[in-house]
C-alpha positions as CSV (number, residue, x, y, z in Angstrom):
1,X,147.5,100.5,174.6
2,X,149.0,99.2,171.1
3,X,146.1,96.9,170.8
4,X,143.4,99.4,171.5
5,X,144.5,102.1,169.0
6,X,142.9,100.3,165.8
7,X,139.8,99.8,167.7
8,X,139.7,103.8,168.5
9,X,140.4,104.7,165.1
10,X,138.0,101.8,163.4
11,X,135.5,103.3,165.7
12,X,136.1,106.9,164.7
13,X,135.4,105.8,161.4
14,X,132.2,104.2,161.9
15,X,131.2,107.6,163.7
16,X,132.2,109.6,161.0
17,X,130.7,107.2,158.3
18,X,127.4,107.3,160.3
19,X,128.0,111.1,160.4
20,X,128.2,111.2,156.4
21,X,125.3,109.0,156.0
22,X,123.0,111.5,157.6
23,X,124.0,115.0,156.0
24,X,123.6,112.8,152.6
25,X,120.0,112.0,153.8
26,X,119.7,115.4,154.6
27,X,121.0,116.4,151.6
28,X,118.8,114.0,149.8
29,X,115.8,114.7,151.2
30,X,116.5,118.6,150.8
31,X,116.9,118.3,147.2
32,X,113.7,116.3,146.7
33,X,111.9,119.1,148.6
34,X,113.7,121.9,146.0
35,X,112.4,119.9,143.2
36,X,109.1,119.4,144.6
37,X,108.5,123.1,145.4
38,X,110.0,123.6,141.9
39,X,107.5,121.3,140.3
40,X,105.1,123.0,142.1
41,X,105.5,126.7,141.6
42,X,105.7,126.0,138.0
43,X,102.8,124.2,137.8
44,X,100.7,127.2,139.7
45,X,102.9,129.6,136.9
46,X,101.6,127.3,134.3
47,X,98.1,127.4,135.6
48,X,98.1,131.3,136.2
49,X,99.1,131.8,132.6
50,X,96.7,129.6,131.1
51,X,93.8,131.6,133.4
52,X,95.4,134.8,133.0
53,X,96.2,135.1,129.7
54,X,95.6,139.2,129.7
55,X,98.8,139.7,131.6
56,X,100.4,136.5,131.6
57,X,101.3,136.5,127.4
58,X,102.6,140.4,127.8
59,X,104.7,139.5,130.9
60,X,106.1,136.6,128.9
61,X,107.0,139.2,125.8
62,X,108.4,141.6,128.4
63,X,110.8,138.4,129.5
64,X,112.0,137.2,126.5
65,X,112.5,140.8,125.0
66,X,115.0,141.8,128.0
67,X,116.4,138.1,127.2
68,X,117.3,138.7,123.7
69,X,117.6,142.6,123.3
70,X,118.9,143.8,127.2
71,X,117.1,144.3,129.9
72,X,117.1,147.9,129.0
73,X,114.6,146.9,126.1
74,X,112.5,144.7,128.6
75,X,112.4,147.5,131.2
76,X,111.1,149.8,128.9
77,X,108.1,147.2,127.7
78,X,107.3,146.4,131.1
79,X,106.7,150.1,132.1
80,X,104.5,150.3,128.7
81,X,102.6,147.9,129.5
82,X,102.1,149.0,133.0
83,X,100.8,152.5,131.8
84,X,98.1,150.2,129.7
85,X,97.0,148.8,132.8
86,X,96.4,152.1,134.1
87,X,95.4,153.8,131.4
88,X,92.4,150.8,130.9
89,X,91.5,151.0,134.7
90,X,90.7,155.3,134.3
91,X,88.9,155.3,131.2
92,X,87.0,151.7,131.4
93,X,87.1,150.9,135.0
94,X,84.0,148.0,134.5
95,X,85.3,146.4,131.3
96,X,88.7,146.5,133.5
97,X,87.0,145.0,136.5
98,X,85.3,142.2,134.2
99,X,88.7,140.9,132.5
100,X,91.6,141.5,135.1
101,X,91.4,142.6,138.7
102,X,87.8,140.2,139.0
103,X,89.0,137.3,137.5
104,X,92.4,137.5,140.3
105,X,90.1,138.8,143.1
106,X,87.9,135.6,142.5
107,X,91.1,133.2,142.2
108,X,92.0,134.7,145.1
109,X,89.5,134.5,147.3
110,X,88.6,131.1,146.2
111,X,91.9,130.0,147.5
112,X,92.4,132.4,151.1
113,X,89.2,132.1,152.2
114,X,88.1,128.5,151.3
115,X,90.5,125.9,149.9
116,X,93.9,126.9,151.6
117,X,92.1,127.2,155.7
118,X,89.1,124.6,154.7
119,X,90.0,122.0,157.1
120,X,91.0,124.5,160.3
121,X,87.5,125.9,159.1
122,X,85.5,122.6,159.3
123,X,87.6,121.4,162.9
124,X,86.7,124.7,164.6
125,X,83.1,124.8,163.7
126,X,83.3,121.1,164.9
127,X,82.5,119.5,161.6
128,X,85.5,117.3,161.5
129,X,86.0,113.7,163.4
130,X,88.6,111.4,164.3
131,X,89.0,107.6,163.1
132,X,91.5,105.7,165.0
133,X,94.6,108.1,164.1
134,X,93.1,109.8,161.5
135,X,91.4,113.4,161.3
136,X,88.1,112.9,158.4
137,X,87.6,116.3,156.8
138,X,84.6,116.5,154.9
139,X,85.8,117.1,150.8
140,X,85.1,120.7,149.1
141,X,84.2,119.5,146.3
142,X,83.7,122.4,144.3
143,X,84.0,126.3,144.5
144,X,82.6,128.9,142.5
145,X,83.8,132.5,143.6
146,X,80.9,135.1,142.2
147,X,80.6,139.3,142.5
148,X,78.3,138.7,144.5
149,X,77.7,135.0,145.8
150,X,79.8,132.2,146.3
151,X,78.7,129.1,146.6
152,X,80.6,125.0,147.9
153,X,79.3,122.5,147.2
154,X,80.4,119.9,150.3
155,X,80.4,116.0,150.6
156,X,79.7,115.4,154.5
157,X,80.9,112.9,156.2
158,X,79.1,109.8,157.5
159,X,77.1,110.4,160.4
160,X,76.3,114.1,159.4
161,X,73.0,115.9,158.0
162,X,72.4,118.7,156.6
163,X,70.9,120.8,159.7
164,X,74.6,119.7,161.0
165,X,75.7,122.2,158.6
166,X,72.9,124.5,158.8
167,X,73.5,125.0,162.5
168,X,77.0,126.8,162.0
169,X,75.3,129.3,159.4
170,X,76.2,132.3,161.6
171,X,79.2,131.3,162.3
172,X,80.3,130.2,158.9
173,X,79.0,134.1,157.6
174,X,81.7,135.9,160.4
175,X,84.5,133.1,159.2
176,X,84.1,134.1,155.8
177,X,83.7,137.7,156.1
178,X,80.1,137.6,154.2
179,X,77.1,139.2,154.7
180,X,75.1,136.0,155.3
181,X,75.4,132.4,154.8
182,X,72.8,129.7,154.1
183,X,72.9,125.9,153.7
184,X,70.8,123.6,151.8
185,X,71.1,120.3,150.6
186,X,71.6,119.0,147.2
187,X,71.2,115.4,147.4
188,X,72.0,112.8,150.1
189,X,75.6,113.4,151.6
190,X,75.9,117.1,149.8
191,X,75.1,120.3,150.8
192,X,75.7,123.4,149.3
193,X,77.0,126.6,151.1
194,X,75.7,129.6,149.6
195,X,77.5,133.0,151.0
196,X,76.5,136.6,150.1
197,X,79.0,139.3,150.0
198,X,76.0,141.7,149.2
199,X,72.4,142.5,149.5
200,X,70.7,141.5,146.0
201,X,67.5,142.7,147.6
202,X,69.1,145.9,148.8
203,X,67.0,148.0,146.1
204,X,63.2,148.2,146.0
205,X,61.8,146.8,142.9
206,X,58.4,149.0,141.3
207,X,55.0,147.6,140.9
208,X,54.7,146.1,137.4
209,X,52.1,145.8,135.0
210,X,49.7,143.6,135.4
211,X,49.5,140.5,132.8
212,X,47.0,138.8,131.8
213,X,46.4,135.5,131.6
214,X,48.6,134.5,134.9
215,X,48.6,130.9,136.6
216,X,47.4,131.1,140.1
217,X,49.6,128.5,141.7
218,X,52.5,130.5,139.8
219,X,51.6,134.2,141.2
220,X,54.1,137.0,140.6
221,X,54.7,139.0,144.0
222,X,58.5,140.1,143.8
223,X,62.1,139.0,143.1
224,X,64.2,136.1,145.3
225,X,67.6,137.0,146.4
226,X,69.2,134.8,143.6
227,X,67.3,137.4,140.9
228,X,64.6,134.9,139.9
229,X,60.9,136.3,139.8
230,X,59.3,135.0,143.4
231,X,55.9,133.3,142.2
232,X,53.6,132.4,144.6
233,X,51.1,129.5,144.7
234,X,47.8,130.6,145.4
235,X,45.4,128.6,143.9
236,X,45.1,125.5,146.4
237,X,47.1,127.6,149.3
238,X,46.4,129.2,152.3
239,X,49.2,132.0,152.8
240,X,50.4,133.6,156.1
241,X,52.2,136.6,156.2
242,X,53.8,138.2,159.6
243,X,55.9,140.7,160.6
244,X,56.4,143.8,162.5
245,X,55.0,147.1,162.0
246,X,56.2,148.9,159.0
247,X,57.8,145.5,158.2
248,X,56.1,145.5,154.5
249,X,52.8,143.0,154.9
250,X,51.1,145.5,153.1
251,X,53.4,145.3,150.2
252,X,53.4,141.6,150.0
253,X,49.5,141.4,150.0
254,X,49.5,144.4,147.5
255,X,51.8,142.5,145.0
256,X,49.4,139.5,145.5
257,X,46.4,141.4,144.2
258,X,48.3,143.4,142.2
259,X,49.7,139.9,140.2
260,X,45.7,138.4,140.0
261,X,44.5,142.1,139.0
262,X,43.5,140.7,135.7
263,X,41.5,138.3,137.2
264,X,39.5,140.1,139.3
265,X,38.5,142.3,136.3
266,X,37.5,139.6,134.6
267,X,35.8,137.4,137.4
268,X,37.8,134.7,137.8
269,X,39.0,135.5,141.1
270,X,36.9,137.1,144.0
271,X,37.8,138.8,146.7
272,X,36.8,139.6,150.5
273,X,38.7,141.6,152.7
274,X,38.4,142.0,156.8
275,X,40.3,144.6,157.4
276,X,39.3,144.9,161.8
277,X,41.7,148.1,161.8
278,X,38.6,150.4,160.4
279,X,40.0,149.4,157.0
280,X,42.7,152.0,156.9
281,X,45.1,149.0,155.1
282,X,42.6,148.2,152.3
283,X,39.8,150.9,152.1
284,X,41.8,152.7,149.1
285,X,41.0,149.5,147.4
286,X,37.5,148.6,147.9
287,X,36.2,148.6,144.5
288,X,38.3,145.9,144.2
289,X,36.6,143.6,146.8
290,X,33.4,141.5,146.5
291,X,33.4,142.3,150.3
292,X,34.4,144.4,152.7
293,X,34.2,144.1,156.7
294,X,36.3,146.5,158.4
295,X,35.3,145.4,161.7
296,X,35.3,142.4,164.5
297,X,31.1,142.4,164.7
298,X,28.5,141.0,162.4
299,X,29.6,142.1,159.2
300,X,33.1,140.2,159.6
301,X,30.4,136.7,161.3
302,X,28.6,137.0,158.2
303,X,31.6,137.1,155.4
304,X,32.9,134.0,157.3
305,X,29.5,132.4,157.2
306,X,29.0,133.2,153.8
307,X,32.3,132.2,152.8
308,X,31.8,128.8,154.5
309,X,28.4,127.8,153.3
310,X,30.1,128.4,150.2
311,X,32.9,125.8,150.9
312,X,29.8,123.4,151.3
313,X,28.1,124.1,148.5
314,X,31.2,123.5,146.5
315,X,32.3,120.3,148.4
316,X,28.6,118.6,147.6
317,X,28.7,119.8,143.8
318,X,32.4,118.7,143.2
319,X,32.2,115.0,145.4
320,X,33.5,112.6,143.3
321,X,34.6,115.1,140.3
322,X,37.8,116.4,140.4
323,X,40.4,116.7,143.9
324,X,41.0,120.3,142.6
325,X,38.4,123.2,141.6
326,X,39.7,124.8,138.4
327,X,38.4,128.6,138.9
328,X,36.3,130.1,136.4
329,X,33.8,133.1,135.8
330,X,31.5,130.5,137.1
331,X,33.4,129.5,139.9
332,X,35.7,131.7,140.8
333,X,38.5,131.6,143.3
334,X,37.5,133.1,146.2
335,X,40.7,134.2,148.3
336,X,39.8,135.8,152.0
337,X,41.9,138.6,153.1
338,X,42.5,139.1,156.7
339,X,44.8,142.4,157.6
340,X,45.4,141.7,161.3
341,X,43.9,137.8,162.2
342,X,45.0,138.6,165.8
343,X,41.9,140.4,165.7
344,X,40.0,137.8,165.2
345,X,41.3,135.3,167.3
346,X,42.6,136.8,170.3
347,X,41.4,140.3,171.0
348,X,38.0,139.6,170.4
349,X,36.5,140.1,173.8
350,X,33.0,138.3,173.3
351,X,33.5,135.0,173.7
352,X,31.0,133.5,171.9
353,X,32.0,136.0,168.7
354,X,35.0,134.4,169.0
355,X,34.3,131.0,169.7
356,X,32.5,130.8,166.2
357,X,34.8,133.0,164.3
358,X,37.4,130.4,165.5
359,X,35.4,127.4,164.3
360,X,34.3,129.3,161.1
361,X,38.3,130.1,160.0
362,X,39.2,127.1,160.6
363,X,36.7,125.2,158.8
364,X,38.2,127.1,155.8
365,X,41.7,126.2,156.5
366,X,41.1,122.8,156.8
367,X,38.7,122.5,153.8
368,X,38.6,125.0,151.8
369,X,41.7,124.9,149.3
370,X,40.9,122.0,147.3
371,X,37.1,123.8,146.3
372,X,39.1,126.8,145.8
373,X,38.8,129.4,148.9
374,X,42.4,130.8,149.4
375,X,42.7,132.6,152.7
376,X,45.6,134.9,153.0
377,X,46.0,136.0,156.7
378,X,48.4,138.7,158.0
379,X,49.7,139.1,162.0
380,X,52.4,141.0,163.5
381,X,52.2,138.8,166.8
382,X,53.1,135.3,165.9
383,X,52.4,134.1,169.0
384,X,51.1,130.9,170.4
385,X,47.7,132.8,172.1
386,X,47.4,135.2,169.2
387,X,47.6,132.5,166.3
388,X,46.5,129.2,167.0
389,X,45.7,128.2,163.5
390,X,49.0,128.6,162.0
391,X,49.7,124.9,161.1
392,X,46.8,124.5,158.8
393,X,48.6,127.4,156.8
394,X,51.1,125.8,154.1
395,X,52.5,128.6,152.8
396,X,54.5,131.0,155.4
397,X,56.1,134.1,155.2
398,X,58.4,136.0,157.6
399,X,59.1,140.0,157.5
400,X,61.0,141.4,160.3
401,X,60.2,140.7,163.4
402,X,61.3,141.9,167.0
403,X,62.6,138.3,168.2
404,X,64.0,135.2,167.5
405,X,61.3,133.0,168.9
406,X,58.7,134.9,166.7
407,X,60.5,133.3,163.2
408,X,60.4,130.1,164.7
409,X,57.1,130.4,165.5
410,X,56.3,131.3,162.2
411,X,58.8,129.3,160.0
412,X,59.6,126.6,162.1
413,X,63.4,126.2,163.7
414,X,64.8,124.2,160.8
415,X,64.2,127.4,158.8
416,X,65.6,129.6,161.2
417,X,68.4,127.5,161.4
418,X,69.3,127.3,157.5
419,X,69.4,131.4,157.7
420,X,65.7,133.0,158.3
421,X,66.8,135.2,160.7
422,X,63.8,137.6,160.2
423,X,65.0,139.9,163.6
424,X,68.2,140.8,162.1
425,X,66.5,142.4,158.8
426,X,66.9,146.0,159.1
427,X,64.0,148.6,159.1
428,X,64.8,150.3,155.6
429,X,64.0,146.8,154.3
430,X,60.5,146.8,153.9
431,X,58.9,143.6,151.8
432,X,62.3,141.3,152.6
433,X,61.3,138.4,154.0
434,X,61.6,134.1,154.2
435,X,59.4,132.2,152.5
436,X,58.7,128.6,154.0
437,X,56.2,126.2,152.2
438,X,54.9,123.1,153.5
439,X,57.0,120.0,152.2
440,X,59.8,121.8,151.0
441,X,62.8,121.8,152.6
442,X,64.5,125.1,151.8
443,X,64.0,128.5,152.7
444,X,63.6,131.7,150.3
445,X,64.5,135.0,151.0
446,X,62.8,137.5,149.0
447,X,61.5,140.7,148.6
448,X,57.5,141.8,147.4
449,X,57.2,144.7,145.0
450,X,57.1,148.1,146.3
451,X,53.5,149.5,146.3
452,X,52.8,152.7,146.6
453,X,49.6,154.6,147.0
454,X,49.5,156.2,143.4
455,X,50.0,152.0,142.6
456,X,46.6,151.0,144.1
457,X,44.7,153.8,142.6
458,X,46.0,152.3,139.3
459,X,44.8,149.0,140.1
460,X,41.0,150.4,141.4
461,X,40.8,152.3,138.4
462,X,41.3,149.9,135.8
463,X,40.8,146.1,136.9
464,X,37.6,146.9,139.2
465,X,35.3,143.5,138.8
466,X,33.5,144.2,135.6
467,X,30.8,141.4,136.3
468,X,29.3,140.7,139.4
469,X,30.1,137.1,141.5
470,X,27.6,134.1,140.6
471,X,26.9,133.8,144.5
472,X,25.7,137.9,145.1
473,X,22.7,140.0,146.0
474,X,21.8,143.1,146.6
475,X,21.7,141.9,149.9
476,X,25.2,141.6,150.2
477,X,27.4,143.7,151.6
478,X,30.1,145.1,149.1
479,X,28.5,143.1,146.3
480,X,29.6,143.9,142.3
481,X,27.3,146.4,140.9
């Protein structure tokens, strides 16, 4: 029992040194924490007062007042300059929005709604992937918080692309509490989110003035949703423009002619129209047109045959001289309106008719760009049977439709994947739309000028062809005087 008491107490010791060891660790480790969260608060003080400046340098002046005169004195200067905040926000609420509650919203939302959750963001859209014991995030590289856009610019990971990314559009738009969300890529292994808080294209934009002396591959027909003019290539394009009734086709065409007005007047551009509806689209502008056809019979064969022994003519003349007519009063563009090409090629109920006027439109979608015949076709049904030439059209635009499956139809399902989702635009949107052209990879949304009727009156008053096309006779139906 004697012998056995040092080895308790020797033991004890050893329990209670082990004991000591571990509250130091503890107590260690705690303090390296304090001084880390210390370092780190300070660090985001430092950084707020150097973005802040506005109410960081007052606030500081407010501190060291109450530290050398009381905090009486710095109560009183902190109420002050409380009643200038207020006072600034009632009688200058922009110029109070511009320098202190924007610049903290942004900072703000730049850090709640994308840095601080951006990798629970990226694993539950199932963008992340695990390496051995390792969860890879792709890196935010960069955020810029706007009034009205924000936009990240993202490094993907190995492995991923960029319709990856464009796939979880939708859900990326609900995750960020945004209006929308698109995706395109910058360069290989970067993409770049774009998210909309609001509509940019919200407000209808008025007709403007028509300018002379406009490029045809550069065509003004409207405004794009980042505020840039929307410019259209006509000259060496086909277009196609579809969308629902009432969805704005009108508009977009109208903004078209309306852009090229000073051409027609001058004869560089012609135009034909086949209007199969009785021409209640286009009749208000017919002394604008070379040509008129406002039906599905022998006036609309004869345009088509017309328009394609022109493409010949040209073809033969041009062989061997340039890949790419430049249009001139002598040869003029010719661009070929078609209201409704549904009409054309699927309710046509004579089946030789439409056999020919088959074979006749698409010899001028095939061949007719590069001699300078621009055809410019509208449908509301997009469907396969209705529209069976819609791959030799380069350019494509989408309105609002009733489905889905109609944009993909139309704009292909990469597009509909990077955000043209043309059966969510509303009704009171006329003239929004996606615009899709052949090798480029990403999608516009814009929105055509608003035309009104008083509009096109303008237009046939004062840029009606003044000389008549090299090609016309009196023969010919809706020829120049």
């Amino acid at each position: 029992m004697v012998r056995s008491q040092p080895s308790t107490s020797n033991g004890a010791r050893n329990n209670n040194g082990d004991g000591f060891d571990e509250v130091a660790e503890a107590a260690i480790l705690g303090l390296g924490r304090l001084t880390l969260l210390t370092l780190k608060s300070l660090w985001i003080m430092a950084r707020w007062t150097v973005m802040f400046p506005i109410l960081s340098v007052p606030l500081i002046g407010v501190v060291a007042a109450a530290y050398e005169w009381g905090w009486p004195i710095g109560l009183v200067l902190l109420v002050l300059f409380a009643g200038a905040l207020v006072t600034w926000r009632l009688a200058r609420p922009g110029s109070f929005h511009d320098h202190v509650s924007g610049p903290v919203w942004k900072r703000w939302r730049r850090w709640r709604v994308y840095v601080r959750p951006w990798a629970s963001t990226c694993a539950l859209h199932g963008l992340t992937t695990q390496l051995d014991d390792d969860v890879l995030v792709p890196l935010l590289r960069r955020v810029y918080v706007g009034y009205d856009r924000d936009e990240l610019v993202v490094r993907m990971l190995p492995g991923q692309s960029t319709t990856d990314w464009q796939k979880q559009s939708e859900a990326f738009a609900h995750a960020f509490g945004s209006r929308a969300v698109r995706v395109r890529g910058l360069k290989p292994g970067w993409v770049c989110i774009e998210v909309a808080h609001t509509d940019a294209l919200a407000t209808p934009v008025t007709m403007r003035v028509p300018v002379e002396n406009v490029a045809l591959d550069a065509v003004p027909v409207g405004f794009r949703e980042d505020g840039r003019p929307w410019l259209a290539k006509l000259l060496g394009r086909h277009l196609l423009v579809a969308g629902a009734t009432g969805a704005g086709k009108g508009s977009v065409v109208w903004s078209l002619l309306a852009g090229i007005a000073c051409s027609i007047r001058v004869g560089v551009v012609r135009v034909w129209v086949i209007d199969p509806k009785g021409g209640m689209e286009f009749g208000a502008g017919i002394d604008l047109f070379d040509r008129f056809a406002y039906d599905t019979g022998e006036a609309t064969l004869s345009l088509l045959r017309d328009a394609v022994t022109i493409m010949f003519e040209r073809a033969a003349r041009l062989r061997g001289v340039t890949r790419q007519l430049v249009p001139s009063v002598g040869e003029p563009l010719l661009v070929i309106i078609i209201d409704e090409i549904a009409s054309l090629t699927a309710y046509i109920t004579d089946r030789k008719v439409k056999t020919e006027v088959e074979q006749l439109l698409g010899l001028l979608l095939s061949q007719g760009r590069a001699v300078g015949i621009s055809v410019i076709a509208c449908v509301q049904d997009p469907s396969k049977d209705v529209l069976t030439l819609r791959q030799l059209i380069p350019v494509r635009i989408g309105l609002r439709m009733t489905e889905a499956s109609q944009a993909v139809m139309v704009l292909g399902q990469a597009a509909r994947d990077a955000g043209a989702m043309c059966e969510l635009i509303p009704e009171s949107l006329p003239g929004v739309g996606y615009v899709v052209e052949e090798g480029r990879n990403e999608v516009e949304r814009v929105r055509a000028f608003h035309i009104t009727d008083d509009n096109i009156a303008y237009l046939t008053a004062h840029y009606r062809p003044i000389v008549p096309a090299p090609w016309s006779s009196p023969s010919d139906p809706g020829a120049a005087a």
